[in-house]
N, CA, C, O and CB atoms as a CASP TS submission, in Angstrom:
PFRMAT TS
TARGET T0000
AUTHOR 0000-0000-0000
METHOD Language model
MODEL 1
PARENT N/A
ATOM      1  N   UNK     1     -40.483   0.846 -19.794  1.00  0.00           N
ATOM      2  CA  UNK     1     -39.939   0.998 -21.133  1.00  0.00           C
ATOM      3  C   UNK     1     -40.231  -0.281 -21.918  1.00  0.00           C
ATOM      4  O   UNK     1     -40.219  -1.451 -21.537  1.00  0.00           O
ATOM      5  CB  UNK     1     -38.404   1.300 -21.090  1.00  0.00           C
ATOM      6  N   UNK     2     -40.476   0.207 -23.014  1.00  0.00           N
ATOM      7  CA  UNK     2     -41.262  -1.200 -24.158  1.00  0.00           C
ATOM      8  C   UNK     2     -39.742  -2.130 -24.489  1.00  0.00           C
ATOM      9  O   UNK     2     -38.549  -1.851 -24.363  1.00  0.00           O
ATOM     10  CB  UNK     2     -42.181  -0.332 -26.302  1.00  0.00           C
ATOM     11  N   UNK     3     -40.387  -3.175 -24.898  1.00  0.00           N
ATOM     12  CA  UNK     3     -38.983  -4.178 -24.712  1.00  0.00           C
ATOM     13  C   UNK     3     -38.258  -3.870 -26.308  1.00  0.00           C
ATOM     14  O   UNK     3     -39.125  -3.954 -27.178  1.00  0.00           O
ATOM     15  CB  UNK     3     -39.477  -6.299 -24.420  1.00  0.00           C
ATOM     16  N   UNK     4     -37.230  -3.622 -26.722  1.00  0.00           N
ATOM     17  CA  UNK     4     -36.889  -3.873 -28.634  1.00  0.00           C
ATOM     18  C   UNK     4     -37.358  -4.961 -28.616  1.00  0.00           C
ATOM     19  O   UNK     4     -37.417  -5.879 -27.799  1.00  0.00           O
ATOM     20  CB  UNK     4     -35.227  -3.946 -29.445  1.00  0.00           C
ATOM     21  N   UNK     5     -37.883  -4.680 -30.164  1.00  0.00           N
ATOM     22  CA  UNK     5     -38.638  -5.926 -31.116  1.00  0.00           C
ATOM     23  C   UNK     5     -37.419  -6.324 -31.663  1.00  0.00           C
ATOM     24  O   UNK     5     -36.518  -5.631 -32.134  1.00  0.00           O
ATOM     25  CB  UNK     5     -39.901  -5.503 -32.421  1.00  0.00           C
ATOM     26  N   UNK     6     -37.511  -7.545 -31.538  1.00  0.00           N
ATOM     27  CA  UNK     6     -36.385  -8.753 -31.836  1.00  0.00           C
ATOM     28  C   UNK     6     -36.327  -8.668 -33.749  1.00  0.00           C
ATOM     29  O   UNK     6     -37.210  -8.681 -34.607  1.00  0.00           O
ATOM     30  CB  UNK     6     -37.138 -10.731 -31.066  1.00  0.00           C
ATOM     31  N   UNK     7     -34.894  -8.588 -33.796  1.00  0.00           N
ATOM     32  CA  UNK     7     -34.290  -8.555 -34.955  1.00  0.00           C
ATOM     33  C   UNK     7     -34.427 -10.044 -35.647  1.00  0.00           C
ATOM     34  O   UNK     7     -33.923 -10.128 -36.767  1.00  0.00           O
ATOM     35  CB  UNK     7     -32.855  -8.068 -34.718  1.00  0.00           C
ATOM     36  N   UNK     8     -34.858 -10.864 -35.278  1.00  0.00           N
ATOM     37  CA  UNK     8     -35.524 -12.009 -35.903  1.00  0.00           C
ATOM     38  C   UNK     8     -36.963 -12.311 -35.713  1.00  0.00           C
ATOM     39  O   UNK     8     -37.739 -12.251 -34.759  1.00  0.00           O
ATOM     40  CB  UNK     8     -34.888 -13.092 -35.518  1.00  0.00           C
ATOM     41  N   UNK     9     -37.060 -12.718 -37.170  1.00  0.00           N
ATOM     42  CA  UNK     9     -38.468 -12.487 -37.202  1.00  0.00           C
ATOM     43  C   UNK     9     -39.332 -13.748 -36.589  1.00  0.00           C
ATOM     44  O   UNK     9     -38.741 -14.814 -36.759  1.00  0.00           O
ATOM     45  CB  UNK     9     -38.859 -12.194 -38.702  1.00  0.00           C
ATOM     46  N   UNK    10     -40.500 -13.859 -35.966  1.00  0.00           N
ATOM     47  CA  UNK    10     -40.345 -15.026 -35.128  1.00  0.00           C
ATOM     48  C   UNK    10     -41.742 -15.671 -35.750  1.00  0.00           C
ATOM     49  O   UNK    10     -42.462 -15.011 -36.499  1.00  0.00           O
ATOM     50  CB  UNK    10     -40.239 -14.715 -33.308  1.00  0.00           C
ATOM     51  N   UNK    11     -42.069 -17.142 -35.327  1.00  0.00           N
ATOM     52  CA  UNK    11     -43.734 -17.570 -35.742  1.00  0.00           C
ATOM     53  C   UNK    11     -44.036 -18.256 -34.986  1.00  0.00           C
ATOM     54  O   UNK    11     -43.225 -18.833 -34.262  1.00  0.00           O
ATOM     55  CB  UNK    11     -44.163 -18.249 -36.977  1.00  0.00           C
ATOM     56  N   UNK    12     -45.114 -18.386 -34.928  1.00  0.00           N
ATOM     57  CA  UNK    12     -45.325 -19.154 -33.415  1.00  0.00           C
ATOM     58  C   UNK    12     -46.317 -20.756 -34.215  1.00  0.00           C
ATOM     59  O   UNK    12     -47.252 -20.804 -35.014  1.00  0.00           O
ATOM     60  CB  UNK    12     -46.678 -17.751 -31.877  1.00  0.00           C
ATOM     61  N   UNK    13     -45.773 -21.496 -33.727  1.00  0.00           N
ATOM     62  CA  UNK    13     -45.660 -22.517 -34.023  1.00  0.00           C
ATOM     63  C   UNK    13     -46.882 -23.760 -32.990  1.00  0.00           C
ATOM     64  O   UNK    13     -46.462 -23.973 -31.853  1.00  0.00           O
ATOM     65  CB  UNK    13     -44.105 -22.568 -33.941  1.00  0.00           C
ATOM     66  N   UNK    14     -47.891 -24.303 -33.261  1.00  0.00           N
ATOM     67  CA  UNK    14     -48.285 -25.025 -32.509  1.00  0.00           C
ATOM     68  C   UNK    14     -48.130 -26.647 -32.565  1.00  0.00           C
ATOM     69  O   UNK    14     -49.094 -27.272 -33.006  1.00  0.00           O
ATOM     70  CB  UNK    14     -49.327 -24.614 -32.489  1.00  0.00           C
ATOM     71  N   UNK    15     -47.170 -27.243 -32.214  1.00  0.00           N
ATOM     72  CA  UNK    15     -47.308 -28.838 -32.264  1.00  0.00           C
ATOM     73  C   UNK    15     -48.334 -29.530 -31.497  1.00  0.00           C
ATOM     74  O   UNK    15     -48.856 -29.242 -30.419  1.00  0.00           O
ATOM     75  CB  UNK    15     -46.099 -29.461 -31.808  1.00  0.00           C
ATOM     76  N   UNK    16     -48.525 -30.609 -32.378  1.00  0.00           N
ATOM     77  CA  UNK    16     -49.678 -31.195 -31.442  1.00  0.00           C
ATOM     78  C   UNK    16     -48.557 -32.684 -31.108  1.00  0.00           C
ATOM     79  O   UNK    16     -47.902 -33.300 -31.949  1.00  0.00           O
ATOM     80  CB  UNK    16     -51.637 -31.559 -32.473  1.00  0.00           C
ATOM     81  N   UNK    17     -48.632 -32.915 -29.788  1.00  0.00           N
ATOM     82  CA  UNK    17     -47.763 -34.092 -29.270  1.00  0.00           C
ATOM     83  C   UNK    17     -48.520 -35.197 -28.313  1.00  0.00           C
ATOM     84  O   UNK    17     -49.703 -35.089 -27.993  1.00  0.00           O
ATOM     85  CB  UNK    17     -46.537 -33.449 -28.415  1.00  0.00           C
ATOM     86  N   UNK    18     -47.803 -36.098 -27.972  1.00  0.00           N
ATOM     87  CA  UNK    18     -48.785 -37.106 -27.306  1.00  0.00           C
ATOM     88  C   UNK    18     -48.760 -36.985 -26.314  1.00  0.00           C
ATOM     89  O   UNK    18     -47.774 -36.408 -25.854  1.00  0.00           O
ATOM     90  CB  UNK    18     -48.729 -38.321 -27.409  1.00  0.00           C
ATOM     91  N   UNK    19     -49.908 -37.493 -25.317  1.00  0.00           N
ATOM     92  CA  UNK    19     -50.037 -37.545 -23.951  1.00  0.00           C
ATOM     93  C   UNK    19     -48.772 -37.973 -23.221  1.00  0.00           C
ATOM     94  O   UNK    19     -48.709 -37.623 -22.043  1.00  0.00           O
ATOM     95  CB  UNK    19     -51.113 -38.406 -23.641  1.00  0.00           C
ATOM     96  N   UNK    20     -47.793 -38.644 -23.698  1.00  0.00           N
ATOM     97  CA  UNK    20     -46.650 -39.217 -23.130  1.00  0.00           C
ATOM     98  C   UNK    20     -45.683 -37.911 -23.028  1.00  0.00           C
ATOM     99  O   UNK    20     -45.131 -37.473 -22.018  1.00  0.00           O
ATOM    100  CB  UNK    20     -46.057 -40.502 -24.055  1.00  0.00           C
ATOM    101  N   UNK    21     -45.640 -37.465 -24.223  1.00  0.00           N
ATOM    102  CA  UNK    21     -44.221 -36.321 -23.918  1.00  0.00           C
ATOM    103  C   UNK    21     -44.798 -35.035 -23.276  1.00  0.00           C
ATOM    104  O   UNK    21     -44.071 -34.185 -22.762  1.00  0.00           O
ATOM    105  CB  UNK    21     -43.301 -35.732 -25.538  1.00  0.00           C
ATOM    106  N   UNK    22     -46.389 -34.928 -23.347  1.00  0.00           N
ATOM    107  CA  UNK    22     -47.545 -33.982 -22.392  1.00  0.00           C
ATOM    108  C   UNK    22     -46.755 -34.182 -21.006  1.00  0.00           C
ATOM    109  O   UNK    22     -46.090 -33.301 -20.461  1.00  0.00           O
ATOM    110  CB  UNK    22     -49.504 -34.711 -22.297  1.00  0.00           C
ATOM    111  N   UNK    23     -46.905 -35.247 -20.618  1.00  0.00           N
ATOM    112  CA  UNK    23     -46.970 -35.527 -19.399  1.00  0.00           C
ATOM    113  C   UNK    23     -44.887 -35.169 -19.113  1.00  0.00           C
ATOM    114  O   UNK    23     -44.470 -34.207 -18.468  1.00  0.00           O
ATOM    115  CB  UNK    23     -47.832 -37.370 -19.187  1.00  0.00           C
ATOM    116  N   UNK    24     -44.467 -35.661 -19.426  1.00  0.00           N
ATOM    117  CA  UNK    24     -42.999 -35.470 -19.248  1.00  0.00           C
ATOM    118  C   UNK    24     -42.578 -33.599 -19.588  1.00  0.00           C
ATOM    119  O   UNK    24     -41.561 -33.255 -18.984  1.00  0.00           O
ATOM    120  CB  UNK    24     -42.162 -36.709 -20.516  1.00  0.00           C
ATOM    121  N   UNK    25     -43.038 -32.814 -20.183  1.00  0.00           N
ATOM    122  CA  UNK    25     -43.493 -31.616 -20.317  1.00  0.00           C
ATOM    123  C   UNK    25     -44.042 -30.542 -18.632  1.00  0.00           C
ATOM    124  O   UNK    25     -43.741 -29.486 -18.076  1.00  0.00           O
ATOM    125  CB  UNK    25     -44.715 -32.006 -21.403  1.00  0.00           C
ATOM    126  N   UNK    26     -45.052 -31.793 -18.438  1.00  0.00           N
ATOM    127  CA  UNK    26     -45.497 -31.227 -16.899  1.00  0.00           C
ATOM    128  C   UNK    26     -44.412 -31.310 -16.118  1.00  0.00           C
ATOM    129  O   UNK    26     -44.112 -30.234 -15.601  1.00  0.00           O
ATOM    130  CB  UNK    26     -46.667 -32.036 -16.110  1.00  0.00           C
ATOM    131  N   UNK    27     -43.506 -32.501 -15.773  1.00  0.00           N
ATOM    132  CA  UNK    27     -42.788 -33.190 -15.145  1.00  0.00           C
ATOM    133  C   UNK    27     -41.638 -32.075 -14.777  1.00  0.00           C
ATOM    134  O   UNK    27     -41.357 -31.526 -13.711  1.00  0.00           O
ATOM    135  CB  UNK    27     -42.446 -34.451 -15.915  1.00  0.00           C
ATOM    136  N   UNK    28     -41.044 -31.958 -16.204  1.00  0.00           N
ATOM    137  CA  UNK    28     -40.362 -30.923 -16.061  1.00  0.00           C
ATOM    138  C   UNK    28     -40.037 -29.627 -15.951  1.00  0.00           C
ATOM    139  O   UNK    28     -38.957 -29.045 -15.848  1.00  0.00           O
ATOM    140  CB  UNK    28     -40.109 -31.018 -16.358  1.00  0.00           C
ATOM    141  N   UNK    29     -41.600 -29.132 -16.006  1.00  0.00           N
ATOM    142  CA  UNK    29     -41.903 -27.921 -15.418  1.00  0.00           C
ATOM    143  C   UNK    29     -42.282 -27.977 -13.878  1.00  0.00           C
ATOM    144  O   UNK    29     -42.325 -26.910 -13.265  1.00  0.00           O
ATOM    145  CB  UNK    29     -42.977 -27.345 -16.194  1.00  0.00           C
ATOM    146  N   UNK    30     -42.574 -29.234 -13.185  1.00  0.00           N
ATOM    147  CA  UNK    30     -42.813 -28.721 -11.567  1.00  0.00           C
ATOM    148  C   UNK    30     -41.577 -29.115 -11.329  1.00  0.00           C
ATOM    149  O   UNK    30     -41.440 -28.905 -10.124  1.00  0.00           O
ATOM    150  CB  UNK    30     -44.059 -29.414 -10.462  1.00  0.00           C
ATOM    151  N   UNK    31     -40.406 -29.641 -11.815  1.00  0.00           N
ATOM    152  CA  UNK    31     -39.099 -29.667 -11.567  1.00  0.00           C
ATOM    153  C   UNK    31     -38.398 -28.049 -11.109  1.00  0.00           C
ATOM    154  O   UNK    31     -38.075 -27.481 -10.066  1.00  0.00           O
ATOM    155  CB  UNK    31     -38.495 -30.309 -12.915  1.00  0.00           C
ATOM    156  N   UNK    32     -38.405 -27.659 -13.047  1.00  0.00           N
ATOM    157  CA  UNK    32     -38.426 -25.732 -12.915  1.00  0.00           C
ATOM    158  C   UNK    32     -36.872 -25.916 -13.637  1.00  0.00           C
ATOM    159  O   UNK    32     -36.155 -24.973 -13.302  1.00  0.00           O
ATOM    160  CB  UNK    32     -38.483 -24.648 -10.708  1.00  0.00           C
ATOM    161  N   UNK    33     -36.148 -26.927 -14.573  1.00  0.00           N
ATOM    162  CA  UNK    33     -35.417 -26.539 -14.674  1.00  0.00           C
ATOM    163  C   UNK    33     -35.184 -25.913 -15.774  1.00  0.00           C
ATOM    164  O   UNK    33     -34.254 -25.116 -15.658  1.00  0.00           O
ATOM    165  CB  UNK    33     -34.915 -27.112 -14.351  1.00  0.00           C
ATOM    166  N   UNK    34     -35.762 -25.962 -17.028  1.00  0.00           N
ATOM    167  CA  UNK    34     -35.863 -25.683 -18.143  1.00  0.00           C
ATOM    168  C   UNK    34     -37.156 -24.871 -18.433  1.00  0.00           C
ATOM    169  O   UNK    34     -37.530 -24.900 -19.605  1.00  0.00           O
ATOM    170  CB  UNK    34     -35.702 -26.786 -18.782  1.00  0.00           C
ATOM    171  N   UNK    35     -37.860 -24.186 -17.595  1.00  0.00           N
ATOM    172  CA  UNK    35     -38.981 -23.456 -17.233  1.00  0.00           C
ATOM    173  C   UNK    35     -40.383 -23.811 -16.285  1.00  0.00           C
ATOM    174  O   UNK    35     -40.519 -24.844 -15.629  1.00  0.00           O
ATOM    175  CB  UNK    35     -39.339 -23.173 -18.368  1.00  0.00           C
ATOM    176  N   UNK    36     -41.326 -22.758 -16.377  1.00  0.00           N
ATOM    177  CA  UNK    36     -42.522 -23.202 -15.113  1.00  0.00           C
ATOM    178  C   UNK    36     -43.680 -23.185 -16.023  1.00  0.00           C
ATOM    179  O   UNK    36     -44.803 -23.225 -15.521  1.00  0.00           O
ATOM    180  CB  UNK    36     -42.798 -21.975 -13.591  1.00  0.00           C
ATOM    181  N   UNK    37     -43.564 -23.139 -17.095  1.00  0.00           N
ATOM    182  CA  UNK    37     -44.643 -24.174 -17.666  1.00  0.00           C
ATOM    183  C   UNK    37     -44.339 -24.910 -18.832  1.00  0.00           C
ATOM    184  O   UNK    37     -43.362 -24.550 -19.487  1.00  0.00           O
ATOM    185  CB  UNK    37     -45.879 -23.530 -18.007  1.00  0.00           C
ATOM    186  N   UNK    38     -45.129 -26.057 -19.271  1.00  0.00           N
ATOM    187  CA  UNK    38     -44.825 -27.127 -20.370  1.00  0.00           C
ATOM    188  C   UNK    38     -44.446 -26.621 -21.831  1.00  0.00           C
ATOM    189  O   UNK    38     -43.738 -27.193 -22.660  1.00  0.00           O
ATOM    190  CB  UNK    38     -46.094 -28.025 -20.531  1.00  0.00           C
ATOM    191  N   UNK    39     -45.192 -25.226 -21.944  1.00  0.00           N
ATOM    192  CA  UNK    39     -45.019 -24.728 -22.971  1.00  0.00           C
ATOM    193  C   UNK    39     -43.493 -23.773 -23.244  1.00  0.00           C
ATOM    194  O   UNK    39     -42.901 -23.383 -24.251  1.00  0.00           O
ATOM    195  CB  UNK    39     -46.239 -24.075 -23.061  1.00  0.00           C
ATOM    196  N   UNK    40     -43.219 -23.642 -21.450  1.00  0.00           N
ATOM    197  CA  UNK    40     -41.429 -23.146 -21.946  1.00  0.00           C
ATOM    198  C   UNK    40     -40.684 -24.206 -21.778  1.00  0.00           C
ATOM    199  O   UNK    40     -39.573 -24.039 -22.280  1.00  0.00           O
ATOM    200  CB  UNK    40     -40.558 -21.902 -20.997  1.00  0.00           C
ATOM    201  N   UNK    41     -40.840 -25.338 -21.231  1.00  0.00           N
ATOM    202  CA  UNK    41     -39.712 -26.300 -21.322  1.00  0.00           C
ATOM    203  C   UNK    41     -39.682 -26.828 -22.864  1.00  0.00           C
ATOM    204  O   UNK    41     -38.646 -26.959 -23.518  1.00  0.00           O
ATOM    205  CB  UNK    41     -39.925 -27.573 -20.208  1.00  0.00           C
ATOM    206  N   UNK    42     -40.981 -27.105 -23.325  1.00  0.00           N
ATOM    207  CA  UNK    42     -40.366 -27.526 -24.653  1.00  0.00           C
ATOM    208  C   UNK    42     -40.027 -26.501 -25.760  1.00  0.00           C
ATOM    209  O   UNK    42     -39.473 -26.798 -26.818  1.00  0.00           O
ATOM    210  CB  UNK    42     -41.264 -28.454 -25.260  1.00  0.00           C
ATOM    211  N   UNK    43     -40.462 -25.135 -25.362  1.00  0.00           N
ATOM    212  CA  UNK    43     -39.664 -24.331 -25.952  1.00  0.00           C
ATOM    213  C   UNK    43     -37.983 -24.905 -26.072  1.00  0.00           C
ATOM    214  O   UNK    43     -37.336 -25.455 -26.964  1.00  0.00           O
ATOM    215  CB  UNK    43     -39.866 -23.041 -25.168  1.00  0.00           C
ATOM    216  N   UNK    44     -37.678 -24.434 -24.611  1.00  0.00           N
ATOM    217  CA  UNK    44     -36.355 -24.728 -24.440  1.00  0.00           C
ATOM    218  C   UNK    44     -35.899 -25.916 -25.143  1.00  0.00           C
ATOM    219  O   UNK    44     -35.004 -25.979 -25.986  1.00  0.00           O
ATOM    220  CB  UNK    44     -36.090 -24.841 -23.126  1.00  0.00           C
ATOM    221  N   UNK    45     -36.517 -26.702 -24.758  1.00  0.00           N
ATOM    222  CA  UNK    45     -35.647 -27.754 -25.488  1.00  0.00           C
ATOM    223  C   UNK    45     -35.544 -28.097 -27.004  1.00  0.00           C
ATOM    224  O   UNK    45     -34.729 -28.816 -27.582  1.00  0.00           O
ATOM    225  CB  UNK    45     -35.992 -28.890 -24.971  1.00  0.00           C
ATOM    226  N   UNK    46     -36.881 -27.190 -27.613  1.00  0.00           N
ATOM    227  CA  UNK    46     -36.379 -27.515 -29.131  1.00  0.00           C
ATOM    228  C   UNK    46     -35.703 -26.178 -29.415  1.00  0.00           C
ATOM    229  O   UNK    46     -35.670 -26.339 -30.635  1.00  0.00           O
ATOM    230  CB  UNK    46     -37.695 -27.907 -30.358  1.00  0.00           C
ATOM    231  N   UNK    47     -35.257 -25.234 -29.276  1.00  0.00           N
ATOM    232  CA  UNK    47     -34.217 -24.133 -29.208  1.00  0.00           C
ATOM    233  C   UNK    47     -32.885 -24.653 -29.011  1.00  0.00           C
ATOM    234  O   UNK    47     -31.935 -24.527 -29.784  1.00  0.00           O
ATOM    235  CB  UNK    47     -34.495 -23.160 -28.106  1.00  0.00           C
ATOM    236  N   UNK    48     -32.912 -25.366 -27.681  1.00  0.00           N
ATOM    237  CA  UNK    48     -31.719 -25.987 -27.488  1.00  0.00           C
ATOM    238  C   UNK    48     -30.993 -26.904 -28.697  1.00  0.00           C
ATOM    239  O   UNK    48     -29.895 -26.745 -29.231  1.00  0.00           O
ATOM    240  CB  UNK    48     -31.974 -26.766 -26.350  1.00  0.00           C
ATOM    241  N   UNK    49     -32.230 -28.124 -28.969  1.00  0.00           N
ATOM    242  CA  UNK    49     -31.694 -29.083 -29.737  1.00  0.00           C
ATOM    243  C   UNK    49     -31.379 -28.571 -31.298  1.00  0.00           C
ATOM    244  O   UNK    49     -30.315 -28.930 -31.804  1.00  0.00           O
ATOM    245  CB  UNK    49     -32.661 -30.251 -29.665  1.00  0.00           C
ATOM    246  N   UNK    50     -32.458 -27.589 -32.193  1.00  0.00           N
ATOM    247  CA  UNK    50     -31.483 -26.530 -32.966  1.00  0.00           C
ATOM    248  C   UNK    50     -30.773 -26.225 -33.268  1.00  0.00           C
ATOM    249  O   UNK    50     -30.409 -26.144 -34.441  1.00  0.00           O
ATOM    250  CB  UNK    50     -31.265 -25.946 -32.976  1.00  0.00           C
ATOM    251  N   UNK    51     -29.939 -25.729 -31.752  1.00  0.00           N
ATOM    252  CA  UNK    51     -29.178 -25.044 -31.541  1.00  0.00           C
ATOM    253  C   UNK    51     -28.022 -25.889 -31.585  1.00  0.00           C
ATOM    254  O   UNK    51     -27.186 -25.412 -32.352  1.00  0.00           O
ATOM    255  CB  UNK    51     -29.457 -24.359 -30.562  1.00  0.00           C
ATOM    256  N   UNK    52     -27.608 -27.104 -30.985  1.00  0.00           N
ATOM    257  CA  UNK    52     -26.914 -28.576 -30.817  1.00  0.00           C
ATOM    258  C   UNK    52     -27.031 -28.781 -32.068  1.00  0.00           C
ATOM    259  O   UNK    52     -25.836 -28.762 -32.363  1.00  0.00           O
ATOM    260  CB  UNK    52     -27.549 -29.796 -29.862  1.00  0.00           C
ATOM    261  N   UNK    53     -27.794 -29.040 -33.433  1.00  0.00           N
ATOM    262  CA  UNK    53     -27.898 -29.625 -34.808  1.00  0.00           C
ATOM    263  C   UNK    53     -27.447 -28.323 -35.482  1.00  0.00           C
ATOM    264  O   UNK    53     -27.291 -28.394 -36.701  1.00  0.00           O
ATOM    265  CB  UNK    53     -29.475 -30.259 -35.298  1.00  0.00           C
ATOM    266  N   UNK    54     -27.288 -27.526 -35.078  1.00  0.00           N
ATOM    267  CA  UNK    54     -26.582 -25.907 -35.755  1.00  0.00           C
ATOM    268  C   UNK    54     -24.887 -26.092 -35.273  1.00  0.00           C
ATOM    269  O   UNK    54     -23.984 -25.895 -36.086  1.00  0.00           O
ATOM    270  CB  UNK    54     -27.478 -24.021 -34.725  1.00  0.00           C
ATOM    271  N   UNK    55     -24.687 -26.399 -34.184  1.00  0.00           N
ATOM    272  CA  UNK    55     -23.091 -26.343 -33.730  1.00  0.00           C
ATOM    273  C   UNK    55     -22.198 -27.722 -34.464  1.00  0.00           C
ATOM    274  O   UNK    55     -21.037 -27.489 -34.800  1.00  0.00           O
ATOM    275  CB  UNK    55     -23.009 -26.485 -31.765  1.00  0.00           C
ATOM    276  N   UNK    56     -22.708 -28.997 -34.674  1.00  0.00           N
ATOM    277  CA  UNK    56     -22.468 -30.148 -35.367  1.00  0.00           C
ATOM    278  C   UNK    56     -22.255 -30.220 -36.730  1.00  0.00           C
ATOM    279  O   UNK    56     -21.529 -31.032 -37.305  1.00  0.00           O
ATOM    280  CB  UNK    56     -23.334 -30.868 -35.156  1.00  0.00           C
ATOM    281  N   UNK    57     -23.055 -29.153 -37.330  1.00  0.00           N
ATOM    282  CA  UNK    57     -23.106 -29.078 -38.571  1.00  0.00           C
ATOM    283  C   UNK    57     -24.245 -30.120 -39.322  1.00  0.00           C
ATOM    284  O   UNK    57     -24.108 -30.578 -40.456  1.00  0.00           O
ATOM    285  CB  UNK    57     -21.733 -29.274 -38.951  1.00  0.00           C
ATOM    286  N   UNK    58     -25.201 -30.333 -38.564  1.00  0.00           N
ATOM    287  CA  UNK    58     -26.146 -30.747 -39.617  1.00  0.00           C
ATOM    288  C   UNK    58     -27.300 -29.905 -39.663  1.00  0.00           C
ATOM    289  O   UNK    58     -28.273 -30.447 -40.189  1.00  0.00           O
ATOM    290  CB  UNK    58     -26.587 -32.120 -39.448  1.00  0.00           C
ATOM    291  N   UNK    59     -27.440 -28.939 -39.334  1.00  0.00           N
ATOM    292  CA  UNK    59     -28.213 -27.616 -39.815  1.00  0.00           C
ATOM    293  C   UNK    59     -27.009 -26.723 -39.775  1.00  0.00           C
ATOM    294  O   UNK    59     -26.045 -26.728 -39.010  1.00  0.00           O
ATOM    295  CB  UNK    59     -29.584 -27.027 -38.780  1.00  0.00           C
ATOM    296  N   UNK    60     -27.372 -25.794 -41.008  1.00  0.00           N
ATOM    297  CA  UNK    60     -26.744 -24.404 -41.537  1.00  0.00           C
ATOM    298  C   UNK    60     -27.283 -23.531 -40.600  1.00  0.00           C
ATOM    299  O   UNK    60     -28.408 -23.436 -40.109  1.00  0.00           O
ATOM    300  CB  UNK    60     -27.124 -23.909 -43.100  1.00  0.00           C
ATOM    301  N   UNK    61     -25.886 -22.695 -40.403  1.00  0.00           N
ATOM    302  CA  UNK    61     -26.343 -21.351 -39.545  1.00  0.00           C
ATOM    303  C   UNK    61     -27.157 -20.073 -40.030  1.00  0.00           C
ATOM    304  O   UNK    61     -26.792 -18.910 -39.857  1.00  0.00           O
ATOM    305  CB  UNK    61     -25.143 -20.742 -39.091  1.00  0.00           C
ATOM    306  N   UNK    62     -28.324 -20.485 -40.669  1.00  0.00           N
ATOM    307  CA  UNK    62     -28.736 -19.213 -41.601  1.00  0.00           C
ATOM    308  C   UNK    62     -29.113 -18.154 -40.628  1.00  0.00           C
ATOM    309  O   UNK    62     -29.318 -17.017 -41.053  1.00  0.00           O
ATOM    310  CB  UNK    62     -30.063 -19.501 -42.681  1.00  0.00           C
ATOM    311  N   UNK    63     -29.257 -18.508 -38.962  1.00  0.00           N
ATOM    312  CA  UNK    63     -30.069 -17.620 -38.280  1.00  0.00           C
ATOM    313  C   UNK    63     -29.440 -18.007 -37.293  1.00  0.00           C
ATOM    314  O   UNK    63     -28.855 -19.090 -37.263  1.00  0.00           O
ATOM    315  CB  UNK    63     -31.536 -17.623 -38.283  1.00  0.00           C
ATOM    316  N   UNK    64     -29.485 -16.764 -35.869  1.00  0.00           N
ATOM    317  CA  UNK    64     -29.137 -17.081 -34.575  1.00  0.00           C
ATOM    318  C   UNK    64     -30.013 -17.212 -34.089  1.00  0.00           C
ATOM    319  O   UNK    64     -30.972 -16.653 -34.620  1.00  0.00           O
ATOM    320  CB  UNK    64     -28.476 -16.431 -33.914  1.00  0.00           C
ATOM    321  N   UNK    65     -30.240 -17.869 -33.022  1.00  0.00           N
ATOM    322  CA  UNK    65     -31.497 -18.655 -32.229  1.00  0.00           C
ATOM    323  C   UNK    65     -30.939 -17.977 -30.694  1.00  0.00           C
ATOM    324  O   UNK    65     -29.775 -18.014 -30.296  1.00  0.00           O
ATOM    325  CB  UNK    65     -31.496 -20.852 -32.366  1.00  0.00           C
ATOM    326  N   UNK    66     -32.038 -17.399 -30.026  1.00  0.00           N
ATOM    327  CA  UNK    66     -31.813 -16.759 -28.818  1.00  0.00           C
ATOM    328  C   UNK    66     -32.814 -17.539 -27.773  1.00  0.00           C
ATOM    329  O   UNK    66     -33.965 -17.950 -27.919  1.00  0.00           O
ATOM    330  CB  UNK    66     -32.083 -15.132 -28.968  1.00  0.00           C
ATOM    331  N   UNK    67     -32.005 -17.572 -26.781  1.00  0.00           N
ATOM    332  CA  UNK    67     -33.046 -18.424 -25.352  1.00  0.00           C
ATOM    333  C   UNK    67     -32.599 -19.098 -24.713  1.00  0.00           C
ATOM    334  O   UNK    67     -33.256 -19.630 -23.819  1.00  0.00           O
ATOM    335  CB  UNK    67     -34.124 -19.303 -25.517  1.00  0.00           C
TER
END
């Protein structure tokens, strides 16, 4: 069964970052705690941190952030 298409609309986003936070990216993907590859840990973590600047009140809740 096909998955529902997410009620937020999404974009996919490419940062370009330095070999330093590259490497800490790997790190924490052969860890596995925040995902198993570089590209979901820093997912996670800028979702997370968002998500932390959304609960504080220095970003507005215009949107819910899922992950």
């Amino acid at each position: 069964m096909p998955r529902p298409k997410n009620a937020i609309p999404t974009k996919k986003v490419t940062p370009t970052i330095t070999m330093a936070v590259h490497d800490r990216l790997v790190r924490l993907a052969k860890i596995g705690i925040y995902g198993s590859s570089p590209a979901e840990v820093a997912r996670h973590l800028i979702v997370s941190g968002l998500d932390d600047l959304t609960k504080t009140g220095v970003l507005p809740n215009d949107h819910q952030t899922t992950g």
